[in-house]
C-alpha positions as CSV (number, residue, x, y, z in Angstrom):
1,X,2.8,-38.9,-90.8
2,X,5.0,-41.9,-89.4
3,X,5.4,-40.1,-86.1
4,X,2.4,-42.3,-84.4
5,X,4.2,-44.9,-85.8
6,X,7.4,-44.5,-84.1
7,X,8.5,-46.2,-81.1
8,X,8.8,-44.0,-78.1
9,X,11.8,-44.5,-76.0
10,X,11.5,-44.9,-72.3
11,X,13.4,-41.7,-70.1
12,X,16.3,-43.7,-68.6
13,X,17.2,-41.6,-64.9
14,X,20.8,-42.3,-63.8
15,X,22.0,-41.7,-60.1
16,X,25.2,-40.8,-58.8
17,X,25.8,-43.7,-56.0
18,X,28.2,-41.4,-55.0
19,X,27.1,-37.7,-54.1
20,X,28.9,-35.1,-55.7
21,X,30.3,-32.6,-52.9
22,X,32.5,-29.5,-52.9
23,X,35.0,-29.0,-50.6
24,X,34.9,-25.7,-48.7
25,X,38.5,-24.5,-49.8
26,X,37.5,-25.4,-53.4
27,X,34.1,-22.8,-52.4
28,X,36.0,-20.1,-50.3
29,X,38.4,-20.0,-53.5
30,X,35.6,-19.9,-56.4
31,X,34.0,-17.2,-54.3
32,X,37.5,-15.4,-53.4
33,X,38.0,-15.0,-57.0
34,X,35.1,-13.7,-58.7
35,X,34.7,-10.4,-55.8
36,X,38.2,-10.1,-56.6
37,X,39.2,-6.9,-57.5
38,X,42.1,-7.4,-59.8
39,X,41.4,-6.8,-63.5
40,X,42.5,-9.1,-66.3
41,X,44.7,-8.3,-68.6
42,X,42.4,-8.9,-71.4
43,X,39.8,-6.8,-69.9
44,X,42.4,-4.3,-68.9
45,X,43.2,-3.7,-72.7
46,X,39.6,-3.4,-73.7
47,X,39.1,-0.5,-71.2
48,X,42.3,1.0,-72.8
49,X,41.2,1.0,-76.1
50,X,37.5,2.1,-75.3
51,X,39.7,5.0,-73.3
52,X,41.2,5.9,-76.1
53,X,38.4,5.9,-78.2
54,X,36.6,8.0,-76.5
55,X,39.2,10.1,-76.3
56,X,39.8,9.9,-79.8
57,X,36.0,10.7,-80.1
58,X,36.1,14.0,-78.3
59,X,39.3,15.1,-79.6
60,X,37.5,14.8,-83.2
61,X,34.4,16.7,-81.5
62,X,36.7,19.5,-80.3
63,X,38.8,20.1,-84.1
64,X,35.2,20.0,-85.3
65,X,33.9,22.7,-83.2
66,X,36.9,24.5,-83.7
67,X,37.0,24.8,-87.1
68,X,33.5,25.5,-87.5
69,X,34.0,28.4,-85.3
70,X,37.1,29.1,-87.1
71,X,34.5,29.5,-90.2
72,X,32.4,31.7,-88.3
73,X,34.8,34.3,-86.6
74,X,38.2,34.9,-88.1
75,X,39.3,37.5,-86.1
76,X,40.2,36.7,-82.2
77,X,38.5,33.2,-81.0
78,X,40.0,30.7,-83.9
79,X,43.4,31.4,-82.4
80,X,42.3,31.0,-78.8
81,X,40.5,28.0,-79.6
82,X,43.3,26.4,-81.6
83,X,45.7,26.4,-79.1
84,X,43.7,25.2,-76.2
85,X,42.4,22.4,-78.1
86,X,45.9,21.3,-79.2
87,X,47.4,22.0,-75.4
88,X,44.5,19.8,-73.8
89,X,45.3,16.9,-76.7
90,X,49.5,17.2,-75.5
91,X,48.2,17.0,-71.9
92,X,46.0,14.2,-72.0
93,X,48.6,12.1,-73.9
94,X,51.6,13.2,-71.5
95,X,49.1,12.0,-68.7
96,X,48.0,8.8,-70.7
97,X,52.0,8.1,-71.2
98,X,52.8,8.7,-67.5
99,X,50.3,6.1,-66.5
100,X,50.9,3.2,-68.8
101,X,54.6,3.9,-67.8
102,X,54.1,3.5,-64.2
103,X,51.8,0.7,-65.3
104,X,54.4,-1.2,-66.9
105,X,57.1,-0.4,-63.9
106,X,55.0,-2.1,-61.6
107,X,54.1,-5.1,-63.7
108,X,57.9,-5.5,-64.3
109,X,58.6,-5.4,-60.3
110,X,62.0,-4.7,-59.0
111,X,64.2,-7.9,-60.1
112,X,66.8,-6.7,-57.6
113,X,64.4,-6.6,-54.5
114,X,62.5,-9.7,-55.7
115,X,65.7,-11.6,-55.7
116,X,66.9,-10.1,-52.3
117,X,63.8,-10.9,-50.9
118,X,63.6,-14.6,-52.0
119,X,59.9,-14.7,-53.0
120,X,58.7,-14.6,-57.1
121,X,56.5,-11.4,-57.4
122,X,53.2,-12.6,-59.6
123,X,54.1,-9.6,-62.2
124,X,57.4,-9.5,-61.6
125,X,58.3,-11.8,-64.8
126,X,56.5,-9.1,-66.8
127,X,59.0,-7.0,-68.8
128,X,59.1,-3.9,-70.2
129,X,59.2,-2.6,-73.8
130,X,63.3,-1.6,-72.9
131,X,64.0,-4.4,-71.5
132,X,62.3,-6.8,-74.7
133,X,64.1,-4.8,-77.0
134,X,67.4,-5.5,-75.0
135,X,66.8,-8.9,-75.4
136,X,65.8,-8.7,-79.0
137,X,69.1,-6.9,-80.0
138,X,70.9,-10.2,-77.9
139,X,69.3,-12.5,-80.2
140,X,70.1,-10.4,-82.9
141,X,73.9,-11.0,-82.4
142,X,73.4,-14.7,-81.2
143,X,71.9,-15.5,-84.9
144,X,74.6,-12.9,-86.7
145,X,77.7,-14.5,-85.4
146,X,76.1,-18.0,-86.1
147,X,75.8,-17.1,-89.6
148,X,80.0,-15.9,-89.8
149,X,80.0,-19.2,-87.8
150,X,78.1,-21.0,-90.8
151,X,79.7,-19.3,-93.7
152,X,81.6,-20.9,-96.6
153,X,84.4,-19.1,-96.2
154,X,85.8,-21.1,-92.7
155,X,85.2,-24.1,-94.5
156,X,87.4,-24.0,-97.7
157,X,88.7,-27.1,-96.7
158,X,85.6,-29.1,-96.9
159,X,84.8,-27.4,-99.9
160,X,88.1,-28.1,-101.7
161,X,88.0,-31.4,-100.6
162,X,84.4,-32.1,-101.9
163,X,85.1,-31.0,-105.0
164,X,88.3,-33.4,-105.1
165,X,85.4,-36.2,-104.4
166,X,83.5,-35.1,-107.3
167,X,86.1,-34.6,-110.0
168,X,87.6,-38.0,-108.8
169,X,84.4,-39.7,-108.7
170,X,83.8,-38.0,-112.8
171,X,87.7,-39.1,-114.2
172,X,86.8,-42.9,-113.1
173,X,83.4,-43.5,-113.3
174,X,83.2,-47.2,-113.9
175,X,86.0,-47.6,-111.0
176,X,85.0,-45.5,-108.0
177,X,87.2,-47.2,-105.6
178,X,90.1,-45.5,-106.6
179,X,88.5,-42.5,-105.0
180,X,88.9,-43.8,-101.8
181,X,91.9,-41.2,-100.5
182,X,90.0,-38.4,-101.6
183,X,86.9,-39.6,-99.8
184,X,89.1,-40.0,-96.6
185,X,90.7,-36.6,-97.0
186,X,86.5,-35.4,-96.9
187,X,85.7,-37.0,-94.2
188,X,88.5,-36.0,-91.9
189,X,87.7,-32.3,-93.4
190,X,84.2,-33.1,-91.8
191,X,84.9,-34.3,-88.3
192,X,87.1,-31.5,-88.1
193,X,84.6,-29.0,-89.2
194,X,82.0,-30.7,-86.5
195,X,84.9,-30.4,-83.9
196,X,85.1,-26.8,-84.9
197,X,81.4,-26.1,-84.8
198,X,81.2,-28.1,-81.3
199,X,84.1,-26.3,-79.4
200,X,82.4,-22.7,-81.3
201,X,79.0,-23.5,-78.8
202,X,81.2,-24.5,-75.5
């Protein structure tokens, strides 16, 4: 309706007075990596899991087909067929372990002969499940002996001072000034309790 009324705005064309230009290394690099070979990560886990689940898949097929044959014949094949379904399953998993070990081995590179040889392997910062839990348990008893650090029990002298603050500060409410050795006794409990904690890090 108010379309034919509307004003219609001109196209407005902007050039460049500059061209825009690639350099070859920047083209030789873009090109290098996509024929690249190498798998991501990302991509390399969604091939595991479709692995798996196909594995999965046929390992479900199999029990299926066993026990319906297992229905049909009692006698000889349900025994045969169990354990040949069961010793492919144990097989494919031992194989499937093998691999992601040696997978992992190689990501994690040899510290010792990437030190030696001077040079930062692209993988070799990757570690393996042993080694993360190595450094988990290390954290572990970093935290737990900054909690004995941090308990109340170390500090009975802050404490017991404190509390002289407190009861002080109650018996002479009106005149708080008279609390003034207790408060000094405190503080000193506290600069020595930070001169404690400070030397405990060194």
């Amino acid at each position: 309706m108010g379309a034919s009324h509307s004003k219609q705005d001109t196209e407005q064309v902007f050039y460049n007075p500059v061209p825009i230009q690639v350099s070859s290394e920047l083209a030789t690099q873009l090109s290098d990596t996509s024929l690249s070979p190498e798998v991501s990560p990302t991509r390399h886990a969604i091939l595991d899991q479709s692995v798996r689940a196909k594995i999965s898949a046929e390992a479900a097929r199999l029990r299926g087909q066993r026990d319906s044959s297992h229905d049909h014949d009692d006698d000889t094949s349900s025994s045969d067929g169990l354990g040949g379904v069961d010793i492919v399953q144990r097989e494919i998993e031992a194989a499937l372990e093998r691999e992601n070990l040696d997978r992992e081995r190689g990501m994690a590179g040899d510290a010792t002969t990437a030190a030696a040889a001077g040079a930062d392997g692209a993988h070799g910062d990757v570690k393996n499940s042993t080694v993360l839990l190595g450094d988990l348990e290390e954290v572990r008893q970093k935290v737990d002996r900054y909690r004995v650090r941090a308990s109340l029990a170390d500090h009975l002298g802050v404490k017991e001072t404190r509390e002289a603050v407190a009861s002080c500060y109650q018996a002479n409410p009106t005149s708080t000034l008279n609390c003034w050795s207790e408060v000094a006794a405190f503080r000193s409990a506290v600069a020595e309790l930070e001169q404690q904690y400070v030397d405990s890090l060194r």
